[in-house]
N, C-alpha and C positions, 0 to 999 in steps of 0.2 A: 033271950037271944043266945044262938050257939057259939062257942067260941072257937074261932079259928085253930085247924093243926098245926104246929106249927113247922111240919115242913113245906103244908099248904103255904103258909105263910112266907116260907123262906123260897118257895118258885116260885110266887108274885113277883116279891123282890127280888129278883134274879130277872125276870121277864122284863119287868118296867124298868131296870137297870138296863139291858141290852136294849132296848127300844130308843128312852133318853139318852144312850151312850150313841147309837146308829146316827138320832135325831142329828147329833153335837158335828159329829163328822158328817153328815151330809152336809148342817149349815154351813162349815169349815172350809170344804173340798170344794161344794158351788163353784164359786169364783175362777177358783184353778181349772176346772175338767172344763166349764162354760166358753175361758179362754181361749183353749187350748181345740177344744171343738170349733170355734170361728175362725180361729188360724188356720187350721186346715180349711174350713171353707174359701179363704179370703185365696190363698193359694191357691186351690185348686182354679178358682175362680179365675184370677190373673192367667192362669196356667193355659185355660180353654181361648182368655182374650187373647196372650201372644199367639199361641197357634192359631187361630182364624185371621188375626189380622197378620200374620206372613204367609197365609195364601192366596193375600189380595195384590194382583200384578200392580203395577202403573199404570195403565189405563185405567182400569177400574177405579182406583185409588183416586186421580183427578177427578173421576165421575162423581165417587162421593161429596170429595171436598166442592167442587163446585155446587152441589147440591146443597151440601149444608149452607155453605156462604148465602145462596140464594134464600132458604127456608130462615136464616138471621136476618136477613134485607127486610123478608117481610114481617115479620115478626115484628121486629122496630119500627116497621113503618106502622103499624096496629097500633103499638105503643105510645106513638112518639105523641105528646100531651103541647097543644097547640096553644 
């Protein structure tokens, strides 16, 4: 069997060091960047909620509410364990 050069051998080492060193910080940083991307989401999220629902007059607004109250009535009445 041939034996390795060994500057062959010293850019392996160098490769698989940069690789398991990327590895180490990506498992590191996950958590942080992962966060940090759902905060932005959860914001922007909230963000689209307030603005639609301040477009919604009072009348409209009772219409829902009365809707939903109605669509819980029945709901419980399906439920309700005699």
């Amino acid at each position: 069997m041939k034996r390795m050069n060994p500057k062959t051998k010293g850019r392996i080492l160098s490769i698989l060091f940069v690789v398991l060193l990327l590895s180490g910080l990506t498992l590191i940083l996950y958590p942080c960047v992962s966060n940090y991307r759902n905060t932005l989401r959860a914001s922007r999220t909230i963000t689209d909620y307030a603005e639609a629902a301040a477009g919604i007059d009072d009348v409209e607004y009772a219409h829902l509410l009365e809707n939903a109250r109605s669509y819980n009535t029945q709901l419980a009445e399906k439920c309700r364990i005699s």
